[in-house]
C-alpha positions in Angstrom: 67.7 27.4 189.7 65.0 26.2 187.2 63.8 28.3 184.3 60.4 28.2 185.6 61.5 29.4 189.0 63.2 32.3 187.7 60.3 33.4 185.4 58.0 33.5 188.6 60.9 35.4 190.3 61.1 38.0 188.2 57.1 38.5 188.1 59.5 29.9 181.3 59.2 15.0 160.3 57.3 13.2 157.7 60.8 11.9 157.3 64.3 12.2 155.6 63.0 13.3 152.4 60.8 15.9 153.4 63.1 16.9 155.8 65.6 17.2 153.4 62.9 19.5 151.3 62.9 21.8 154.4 66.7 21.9 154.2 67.0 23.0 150.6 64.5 25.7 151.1 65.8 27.3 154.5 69.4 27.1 153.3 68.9 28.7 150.3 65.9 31.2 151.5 67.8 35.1 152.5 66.8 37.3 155.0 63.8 38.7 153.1 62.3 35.4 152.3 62.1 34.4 156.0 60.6 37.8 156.7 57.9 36.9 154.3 57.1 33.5 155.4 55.9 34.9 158.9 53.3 37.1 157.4 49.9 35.2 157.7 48.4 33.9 154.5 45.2 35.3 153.4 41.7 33.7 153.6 41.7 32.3 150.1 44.9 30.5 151.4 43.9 29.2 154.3 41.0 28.1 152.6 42.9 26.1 150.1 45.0 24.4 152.5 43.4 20.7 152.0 44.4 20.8 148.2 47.7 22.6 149.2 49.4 20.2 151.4 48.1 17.1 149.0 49.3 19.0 146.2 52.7 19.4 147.9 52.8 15.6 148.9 52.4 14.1 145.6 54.8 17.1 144.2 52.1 19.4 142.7 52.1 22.9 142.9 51.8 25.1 146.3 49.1 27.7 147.3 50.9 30.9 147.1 52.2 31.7 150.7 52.5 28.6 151.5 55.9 27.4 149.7 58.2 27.2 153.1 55.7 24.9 154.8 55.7 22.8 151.3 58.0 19.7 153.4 55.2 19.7 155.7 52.4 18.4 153.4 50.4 15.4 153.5 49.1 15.7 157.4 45.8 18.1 157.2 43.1 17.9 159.4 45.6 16.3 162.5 46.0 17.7 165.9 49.2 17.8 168.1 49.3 18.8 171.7 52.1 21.1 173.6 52.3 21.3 176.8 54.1 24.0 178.5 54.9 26.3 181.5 55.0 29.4 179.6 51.6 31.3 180.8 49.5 34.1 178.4 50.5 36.8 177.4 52.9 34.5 176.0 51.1 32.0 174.8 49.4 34.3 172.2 52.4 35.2 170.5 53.3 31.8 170.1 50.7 30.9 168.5 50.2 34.1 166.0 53.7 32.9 165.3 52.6 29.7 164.0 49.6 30.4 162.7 51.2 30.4 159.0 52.4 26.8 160.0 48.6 25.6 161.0 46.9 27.3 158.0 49.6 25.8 155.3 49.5 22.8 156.9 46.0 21.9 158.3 47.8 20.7 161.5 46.5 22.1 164.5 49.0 22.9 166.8 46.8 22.8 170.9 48.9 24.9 173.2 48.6 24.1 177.1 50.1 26.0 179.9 50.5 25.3 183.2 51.9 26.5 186.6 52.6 23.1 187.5 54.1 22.0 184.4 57.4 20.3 185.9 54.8 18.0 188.5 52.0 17.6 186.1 54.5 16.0 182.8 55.9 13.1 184.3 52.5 12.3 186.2 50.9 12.3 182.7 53.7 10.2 181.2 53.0 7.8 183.9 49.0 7.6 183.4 49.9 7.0 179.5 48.7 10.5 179.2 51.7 11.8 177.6 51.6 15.1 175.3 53.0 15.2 171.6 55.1 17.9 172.5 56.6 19.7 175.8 58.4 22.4 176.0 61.3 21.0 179.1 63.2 24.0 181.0 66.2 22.4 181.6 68.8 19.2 180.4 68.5 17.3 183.8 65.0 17.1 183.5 64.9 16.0 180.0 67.6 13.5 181.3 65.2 12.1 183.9 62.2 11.6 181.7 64.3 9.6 179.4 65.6 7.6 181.9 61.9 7.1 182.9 60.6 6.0 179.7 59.0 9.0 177.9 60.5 11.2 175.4 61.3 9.5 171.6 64.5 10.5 169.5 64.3 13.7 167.8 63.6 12.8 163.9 66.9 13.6 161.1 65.1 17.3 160.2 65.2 18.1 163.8 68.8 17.0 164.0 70.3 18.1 161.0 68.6 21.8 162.0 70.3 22.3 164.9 73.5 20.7 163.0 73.3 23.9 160.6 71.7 26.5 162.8 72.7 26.2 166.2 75.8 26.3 168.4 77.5 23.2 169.3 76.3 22.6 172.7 73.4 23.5 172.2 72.5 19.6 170.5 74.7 18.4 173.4 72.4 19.7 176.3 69.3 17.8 173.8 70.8 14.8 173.9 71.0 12.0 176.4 73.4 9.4 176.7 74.3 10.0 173.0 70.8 10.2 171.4 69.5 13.5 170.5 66.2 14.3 172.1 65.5 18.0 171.5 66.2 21.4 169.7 66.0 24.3 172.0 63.0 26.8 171.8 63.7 30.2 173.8 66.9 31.0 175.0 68.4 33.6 177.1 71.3 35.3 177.9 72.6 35.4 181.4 76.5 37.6 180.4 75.0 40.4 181.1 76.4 44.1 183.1 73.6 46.1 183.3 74.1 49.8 183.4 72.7 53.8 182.8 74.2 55.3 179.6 73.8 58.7 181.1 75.5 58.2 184.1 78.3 56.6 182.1 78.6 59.0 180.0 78.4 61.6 183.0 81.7 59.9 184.4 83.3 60.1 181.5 83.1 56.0 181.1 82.6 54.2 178.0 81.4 49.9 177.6 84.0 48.1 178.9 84.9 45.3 176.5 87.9 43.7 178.4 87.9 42.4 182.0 90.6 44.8 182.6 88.5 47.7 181.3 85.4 47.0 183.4 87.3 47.0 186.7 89.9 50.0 185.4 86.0 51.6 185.0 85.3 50.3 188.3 87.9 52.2 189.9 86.9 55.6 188.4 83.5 55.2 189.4 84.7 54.4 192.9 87.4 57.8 193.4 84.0 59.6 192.3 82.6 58.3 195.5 80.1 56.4 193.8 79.9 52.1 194.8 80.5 50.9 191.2 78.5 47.5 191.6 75.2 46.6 193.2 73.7 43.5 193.8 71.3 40.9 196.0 70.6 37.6 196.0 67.4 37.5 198.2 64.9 35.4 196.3 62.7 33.4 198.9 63.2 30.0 199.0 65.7 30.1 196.0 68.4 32.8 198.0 71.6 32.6 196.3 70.7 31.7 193.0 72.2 34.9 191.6 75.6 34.3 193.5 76.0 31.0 192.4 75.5 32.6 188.3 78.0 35.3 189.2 80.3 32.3 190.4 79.4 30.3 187.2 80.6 33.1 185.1 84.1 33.1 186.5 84.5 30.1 186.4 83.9 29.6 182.5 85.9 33.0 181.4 89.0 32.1 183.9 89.2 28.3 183.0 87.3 27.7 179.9 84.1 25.2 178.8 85.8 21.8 179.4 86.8 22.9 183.6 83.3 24.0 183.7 82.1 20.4 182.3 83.7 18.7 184.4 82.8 21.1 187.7 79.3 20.2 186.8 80.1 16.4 186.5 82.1 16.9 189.9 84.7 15.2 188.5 86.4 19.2 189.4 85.6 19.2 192.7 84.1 22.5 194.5 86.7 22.4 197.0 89.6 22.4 193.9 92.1 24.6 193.3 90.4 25.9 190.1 87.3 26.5 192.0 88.8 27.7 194.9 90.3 30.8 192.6 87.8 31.3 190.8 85.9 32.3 194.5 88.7 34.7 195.0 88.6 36.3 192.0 85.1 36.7 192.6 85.1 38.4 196.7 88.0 40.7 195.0 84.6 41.9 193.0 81.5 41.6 195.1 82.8 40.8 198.0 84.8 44.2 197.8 83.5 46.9 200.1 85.2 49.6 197.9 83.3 47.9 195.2 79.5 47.4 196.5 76.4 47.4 197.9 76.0 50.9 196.2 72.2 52.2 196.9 71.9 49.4 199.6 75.0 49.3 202.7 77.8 46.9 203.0 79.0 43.5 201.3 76.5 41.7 203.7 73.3 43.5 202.3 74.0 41.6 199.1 72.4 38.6 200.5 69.3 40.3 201.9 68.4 42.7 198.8 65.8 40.8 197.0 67.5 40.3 193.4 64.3 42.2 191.8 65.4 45.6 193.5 69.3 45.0 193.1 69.3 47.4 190.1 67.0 50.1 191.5 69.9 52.4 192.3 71.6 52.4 188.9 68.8 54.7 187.8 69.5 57.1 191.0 73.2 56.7 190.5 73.9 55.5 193.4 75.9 52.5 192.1 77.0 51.9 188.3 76.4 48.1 187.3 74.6 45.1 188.0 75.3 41.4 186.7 72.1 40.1 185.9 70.3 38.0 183.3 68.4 39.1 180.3 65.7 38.5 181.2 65.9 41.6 184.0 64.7 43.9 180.8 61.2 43.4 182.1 62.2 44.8 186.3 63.5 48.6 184.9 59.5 49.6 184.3 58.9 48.5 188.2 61.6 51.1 189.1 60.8 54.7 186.5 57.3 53.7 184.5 58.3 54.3 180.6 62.1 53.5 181.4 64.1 53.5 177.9 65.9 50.4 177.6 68.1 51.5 174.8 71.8 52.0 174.2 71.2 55.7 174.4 68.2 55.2 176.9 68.2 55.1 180.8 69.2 51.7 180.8 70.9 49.3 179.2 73.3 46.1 179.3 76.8 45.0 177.9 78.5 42.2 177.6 80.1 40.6 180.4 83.7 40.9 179.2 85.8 37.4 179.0 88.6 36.6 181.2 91.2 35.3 179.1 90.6 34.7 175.3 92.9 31.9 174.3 90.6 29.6 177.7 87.2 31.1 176.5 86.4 33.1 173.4 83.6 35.3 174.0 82.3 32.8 176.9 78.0 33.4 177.6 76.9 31.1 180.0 72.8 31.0 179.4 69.2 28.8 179.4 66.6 27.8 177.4 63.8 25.5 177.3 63.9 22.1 174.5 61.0 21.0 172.4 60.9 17.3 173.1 58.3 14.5 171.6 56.5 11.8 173.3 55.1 10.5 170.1 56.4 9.9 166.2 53.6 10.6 164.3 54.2 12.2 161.5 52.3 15.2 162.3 54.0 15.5 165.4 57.7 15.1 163.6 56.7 17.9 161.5 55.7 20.3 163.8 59.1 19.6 166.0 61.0 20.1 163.1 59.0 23.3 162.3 59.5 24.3 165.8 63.7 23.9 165.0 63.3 25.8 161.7 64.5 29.7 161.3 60.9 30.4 159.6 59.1 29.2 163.0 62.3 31.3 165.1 62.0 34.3 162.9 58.4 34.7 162.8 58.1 34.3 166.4 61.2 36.8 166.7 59.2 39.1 165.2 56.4 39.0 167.9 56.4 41.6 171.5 58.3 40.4 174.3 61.6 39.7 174.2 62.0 36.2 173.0 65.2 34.9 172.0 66.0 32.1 170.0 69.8 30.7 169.6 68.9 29.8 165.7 71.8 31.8 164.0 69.8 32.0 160.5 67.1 35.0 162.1 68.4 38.2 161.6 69.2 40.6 164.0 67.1 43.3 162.9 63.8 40.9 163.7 64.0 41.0 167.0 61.8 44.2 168.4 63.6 44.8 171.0 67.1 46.0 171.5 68.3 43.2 174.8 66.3 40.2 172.6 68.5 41.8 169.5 72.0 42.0 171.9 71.5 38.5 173.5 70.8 36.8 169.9 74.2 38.2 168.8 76.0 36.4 171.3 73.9 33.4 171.7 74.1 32.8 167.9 77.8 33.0 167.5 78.5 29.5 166.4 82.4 30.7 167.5 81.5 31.4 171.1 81.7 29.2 174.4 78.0 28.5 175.0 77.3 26.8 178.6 73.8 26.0 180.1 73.5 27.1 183.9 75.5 25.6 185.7 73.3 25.1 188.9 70.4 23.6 186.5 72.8 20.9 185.7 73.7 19.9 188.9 71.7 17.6 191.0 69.1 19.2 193.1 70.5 18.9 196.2 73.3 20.7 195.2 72.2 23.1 192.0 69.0 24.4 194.3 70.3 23.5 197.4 74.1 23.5 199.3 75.2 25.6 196.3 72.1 28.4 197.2 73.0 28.0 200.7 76.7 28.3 200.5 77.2 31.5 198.5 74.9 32.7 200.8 76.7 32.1 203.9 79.9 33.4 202.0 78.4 36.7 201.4 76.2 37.3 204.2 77.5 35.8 207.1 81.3 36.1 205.5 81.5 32.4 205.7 85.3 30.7 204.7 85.7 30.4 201.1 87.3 26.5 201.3 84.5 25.5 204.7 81.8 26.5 202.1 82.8 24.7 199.1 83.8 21.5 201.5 80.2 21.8 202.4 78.7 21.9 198.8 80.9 18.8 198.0 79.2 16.9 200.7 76.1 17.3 199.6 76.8 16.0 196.3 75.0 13.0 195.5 76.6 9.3 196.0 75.1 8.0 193.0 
């Protein structure tokens, strides 16, 4: 399911020296420094920012406030587009985040939004209409718009950034056909169990941290007479979605990231004994009617409980724990106005635990969205590099609403609330098994289409396991 998708279901350089300059200064700046840098500079600064950036260019000295954007220099007074699917409120904090950026700078950074971002960008590619910047939701789409002509290669800041800062794969899913297109921008976390703290703590139950744990947890819950898992996958024309995440979480933690590759290549066939097991493995969880649909009915009302309601009942403690993405944080307020999303609040989330260590160490499968160029200006290089940069993550870290960035060099304690803070932790560890959403890879007709369907039919109408995944392999694509 695209990024955008799910954000409507739940309401989405001036080249290798200066580059190097950036380098030196975030490698060697600490925690505090960063901090700093995304404080806005005062009015004398901004006012100075002409003589500041040609002062930094021809290796004079820096308005004061100014020195991480020093790399930056030399490109005052020019403008550079971004176009985007990510709607106010948002919008504002990006650009307070930035704002440092634009006053040290002089470039003007001219955000648009739109609702019909992924029809409008390759129309305006098309029309020579292109933007500097957009912010793409997902790897296949990138993919496409290369294929088509539009982005350019990501300049050496951008790569070498995402070299020191980010997690493997993450420079794999920005690259296409083995040129790298596009550092990620937000990121979220989708190994998430959510649960109440106080009802835990009422059944004597602490965080599971093993797979063994959470089911051993499982069955206490259950001899309470309490369903310990809820769930629904209702979502419109996109039913399913969450089944087939649920799926693509087993399937990672019980074979590790190279099965998973190759599942999404189909080179591992649905219909394959790895696949097939990793279905069993999940009906012996929510497809178990000792197990769920606590607060809802039977294993069947899985598939027609709208996925924005499937936690409801963990407040009531009628059932004990949802699988759901982080970005769910936002639903709890729907439920109990002023819900505490804390670790001692009436809600919170742990780590979906891994299968098997020595196939997956601390596995997350996740999303994001890539900043990718259509221009290489040097105003525009600069600001995608900025946009790769922990003073750009950090400073919009620091802002309201739950953005997360997989940029291991922001600290933890930026992030203002306590899911953005948990989901950096594991999307930052440059140790972990980091793999995009599976279905957003696949081709459409399968990753929003037979896959949707399938798991749908499996849990609602208690379809076969091996008829259904037969039936997603034949809608795979010939070419």
């Amino acid at each position: 399911m695209t990024a955008s998708m799910r954000r409507r279901g739940a309401a989405i350089l001036v080249g290798g020296v200066a580059a190097s300059m950036l380098l030196a200064a975030c490698g060697g700046s600490s925690t505090t420094s960063e901090s700093s840098s995304a404080a806005a500079p005062s009015a004398s600064t901004a006012a100075s920012v002409a003589a500041s950036a040609a002062a930094s260019a021809s290796g004079g000295a820096v308005a004061a406030g100014c020195e991480a954007y020093a790399a930056y220099g030399g490109n005052e007074g020019t403008k550079v587009t971004l176009f985007t699917s990510v709607l106010p409120p948002e919008q504002q904090r990006y650009e307070d985040a930035w704002k440092p950026f634009e006053d040290c700078t002089g470039i003007d950074i001219v955000y648009e939004g739109s609702d019909q971002f992924e029809a409008q960008l390759p129309t305006r590619i098309a029309g020579g209409n292109a933007p500097d910047l957009a912010w793409i939701p997902q790897p296949g789409l990138l993919a496409k718009l290369v294929q088509a002509g539009g982005p350019v290669a990501a300049p050496q800041g951008v790569a070498d950034n995402v070299d020191k800062y980010f997690n493997p794969a993450w420079k794999t899913y920005g690259s296409v056909d083995g040129t790298f297109y596009a550092a990620p921008n937000s990121s979220n976390m989708k190994s998430f169990v959510w649960y109440s703290p106080k009802k835990f703590a009422e059944w004597g139950i602490t965080v599971p941290t093993t797979w063994e744990e959470m089911f051993a947890a499982a069955d206490t819950i259950a001899a309470a007479g309490v369903k310990p898992f809820c769930g629904g996958i209702e979502s419109g024309g996109a039913t399913g979605w969450p089944a087939t995440d649920w799926l693509e979480q087993i399937v990672l933690r019980q074979f590790g990231g190279d099965v998973y590759d190759q599942w999404v290549a189909h080179t591992v066939l649905f219909d394959s004994p790895q696949i097939n097991q990793a279905m069993d493995t999940l009906a012996g969880w929510m497809k178990n009617p000792d197990y769920v649909n606590g607060g809802f009915g039977n294993v069947q009302t899985i598939a027609t409980t709208a996925f924005q309601d499937a936690g409801k009942p963990i407040l009531d403690g009628k059932c004990a724990m949802l699988q759901q993405a982080s970005f769910y944080a936002a639903q709890w307020e729907s439920f109990k106005p002023g819900a505490v999303v804390a670790e001692d609040g009436d809600v919170f989330a742990f780590y979906l635990p891994q299968i098997d260590e020595a196939v997956a160490a601390n596995p997350v499968v996740g999303g994001g969205e890539f900043t990718t160029a259509f221009s290489d200006r040097p105003e525009v290089q600069a600001v995608q590099t900025y946009l790769s940069s922990p003073e750009y993550a950090t400073a919009r870290a620091a802002q309201p609403g739950g953005w997360v960035s997989a940029n291991n060099a922001v600290p933890l304690d930026t992030y203002t609330d306590a899911i953005a803070q948990l989901s950096a932790k594991y999307l930052t560890d440059p140790a972990g098994v980091f793999r995009f959403d599976a279905s957003d890879l696949m081709p459409a007709a399968v990753g929003a289409g037979s896959f949707w369907t399938g798991m749908t039919a499996w849990i609602g109408e208690d379809a076969p396991t091996k008829e259904v995944l037969a039936n997603i392999d034949a809608a795979w694509p010939a070419s």
